[in-house]
N, C-alpha and C positions, 0 to 999 in steps of 0.2 A: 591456788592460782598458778596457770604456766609460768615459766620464765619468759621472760621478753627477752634477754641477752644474756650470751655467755662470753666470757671472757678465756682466753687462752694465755696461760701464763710459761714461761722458759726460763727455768733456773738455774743459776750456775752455781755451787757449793763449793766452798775452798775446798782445795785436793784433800781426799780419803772421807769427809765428810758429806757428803752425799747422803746417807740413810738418816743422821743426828738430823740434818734439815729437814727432811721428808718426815719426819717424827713431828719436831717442830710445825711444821707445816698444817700437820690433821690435828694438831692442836688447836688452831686457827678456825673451828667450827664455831664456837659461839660467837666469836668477833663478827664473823660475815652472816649468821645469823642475824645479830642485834641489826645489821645495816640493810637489812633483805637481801642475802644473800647464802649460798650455798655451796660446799665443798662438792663438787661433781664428780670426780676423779681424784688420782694421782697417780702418777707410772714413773717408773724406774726405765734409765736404758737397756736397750739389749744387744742392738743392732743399727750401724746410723749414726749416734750422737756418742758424747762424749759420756764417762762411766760416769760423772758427777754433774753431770743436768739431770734434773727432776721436773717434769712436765706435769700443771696442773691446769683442769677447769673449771673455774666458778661458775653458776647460774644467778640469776640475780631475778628477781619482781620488782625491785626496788632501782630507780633508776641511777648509771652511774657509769663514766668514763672506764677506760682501760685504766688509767694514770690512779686512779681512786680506786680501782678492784683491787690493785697489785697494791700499793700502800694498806687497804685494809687485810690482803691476805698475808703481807712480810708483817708487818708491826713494825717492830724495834728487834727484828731477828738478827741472830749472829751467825756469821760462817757462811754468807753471801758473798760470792764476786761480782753477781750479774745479775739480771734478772730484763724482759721483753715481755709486754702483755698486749696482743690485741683483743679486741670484743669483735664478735660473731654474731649471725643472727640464725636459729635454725631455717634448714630449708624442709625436704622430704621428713626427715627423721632429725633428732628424737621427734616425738610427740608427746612429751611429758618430763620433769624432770627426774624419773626415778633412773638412780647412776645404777654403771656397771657392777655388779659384783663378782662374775668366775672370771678364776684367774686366767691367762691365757695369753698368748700372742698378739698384743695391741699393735695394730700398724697405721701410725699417724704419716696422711698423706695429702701433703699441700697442692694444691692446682691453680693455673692462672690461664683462664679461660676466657677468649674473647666476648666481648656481652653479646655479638652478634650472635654466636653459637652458647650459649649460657640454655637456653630454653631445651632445646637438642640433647646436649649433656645431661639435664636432670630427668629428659623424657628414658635415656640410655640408661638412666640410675633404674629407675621404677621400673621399666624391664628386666634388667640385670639380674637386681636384687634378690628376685625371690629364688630363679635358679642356684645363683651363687648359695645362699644360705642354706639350700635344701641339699646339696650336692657334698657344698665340703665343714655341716657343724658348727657352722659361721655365722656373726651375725653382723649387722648394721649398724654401727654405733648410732653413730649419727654424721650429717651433710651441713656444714654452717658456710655460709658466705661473710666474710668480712663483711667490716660496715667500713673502713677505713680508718677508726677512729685506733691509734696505737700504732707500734714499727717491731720489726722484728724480721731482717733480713732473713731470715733463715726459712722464714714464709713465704719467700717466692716473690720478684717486683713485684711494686707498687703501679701499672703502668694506666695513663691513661685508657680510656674504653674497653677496659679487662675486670674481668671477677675472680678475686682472690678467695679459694673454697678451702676446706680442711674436712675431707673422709677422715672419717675414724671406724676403723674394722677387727672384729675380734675374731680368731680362729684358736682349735685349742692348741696349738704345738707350732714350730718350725716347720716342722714336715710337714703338716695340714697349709702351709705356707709354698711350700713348693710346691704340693699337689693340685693345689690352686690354680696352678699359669701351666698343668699340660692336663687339658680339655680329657676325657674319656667319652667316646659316642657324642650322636648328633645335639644331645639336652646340654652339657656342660660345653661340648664347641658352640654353640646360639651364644650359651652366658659369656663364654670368652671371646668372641664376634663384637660382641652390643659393648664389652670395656674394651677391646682393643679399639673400636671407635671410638669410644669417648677418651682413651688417650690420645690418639693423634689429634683429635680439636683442641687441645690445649696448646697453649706457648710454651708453658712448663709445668715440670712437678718434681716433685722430691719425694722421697719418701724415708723412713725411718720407724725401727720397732721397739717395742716397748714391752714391759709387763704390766701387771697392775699393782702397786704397793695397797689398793684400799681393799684388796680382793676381801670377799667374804669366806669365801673356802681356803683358800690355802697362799699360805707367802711364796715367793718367788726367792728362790737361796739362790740361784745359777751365779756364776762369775760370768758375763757375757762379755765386757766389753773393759 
């Protein structure tokens, strides 16, 4: 069965331990198992946030608050200072819960878009997308809209008659990063057209990059941040 909600978790790890936690963390699979729920992710900083936030997503079948994902995914973990969860509902993408596995350039990007222009933004996604993926190696994580339910400044206001979204996009490198945002020919200027519009409909965004710590291929050693 799909997941019905994902939850988006922000960690904060007492200084220098950032990796013991994220270890601890993927330990935490049975736990959210036995509750219907599932490890989706996990990423390390790179770019953006601080070196000892560890960002994770649960999926869940199993119904259940932000405040209850986060308790079932910490336990009784040690070497926490912090920790912010909300739940998400997918939109476009995923279509299924099977997680990320190559390693690569994760760029977690928050938006807070009016509801009036919400419809518009996701028609700009489904266009976008397939140029984008074809052009620079890249793919679509996935599109989730908050539900409201959890806080976590760092995701962008809370504001009346707006939609709080979370892109997730994988590319394999930094550089496939910057090659991204300078267009080559008429096909990749269209893709960079159709998201420079769906950035100005926003109020805001943020953005910040990541690795994967659950990659299947290969760990991420860099010192980025």
């Amino acid at each position: 069965m799909a997941a019905t909600l994902y939850v988006h978790h922000r960690i904060t790890a007492t200084p220098r331990c950032w990796a013991a936690v994220a270890e601890a963390l993927i330990t935490r699979r049975d736990a959210l198992a036995a509750a219907g729920g599932a490890l989706y992710g996990a990423w390390r900083s790179q770019i953006g946030r601080p070196r000892d936030e560890v960002t994770v997503i649960t999926a869940w079948t199993a119904p259940v608050t932000a405040a209850a994902a986060q308790a079932l995914l910490l336990g009784d973990m040690a070497d926490i200072e912090d920790s912010a969860s909300l739940a998400m509902l997918p939109t476009l993408r995923p279509t299924d819960t099977a997680p990320p596995q190559r390693q690569g350039n994760y760029a977690f990007r928050w938006f807070v878009t009016p509801e009036t222009d919400w419809p518009e933004f996701l028609d700009l996604c489904a266009q976008a997308w397939p140029g984008f993926e074809a052009a620079y190696d890249s793919q679509v994580i996935g599109l989730w809209r908050c539900t409201g339910d959890g806080a976590d400044a760092a995701a962008g206001p809370a504001a009346p008659g707006a939609v709080r979204s979370l892109l997730l996009t994988r590319r394999p490198d930094l550089a496939m990063w910057e090659r991204s945002k300078l267009p080559q020919g008429a096909a990749e200027s269209a893709v960079r057209d159709a998201l420079s519009r769906r950035y100005d409909l926003c109020n805001w965004t943020s953005v910040a990059t990541t690795t994967l710590i659950t990659a299947a291929d290969r760990a991420d050693k860099a010192r980025w941040t």
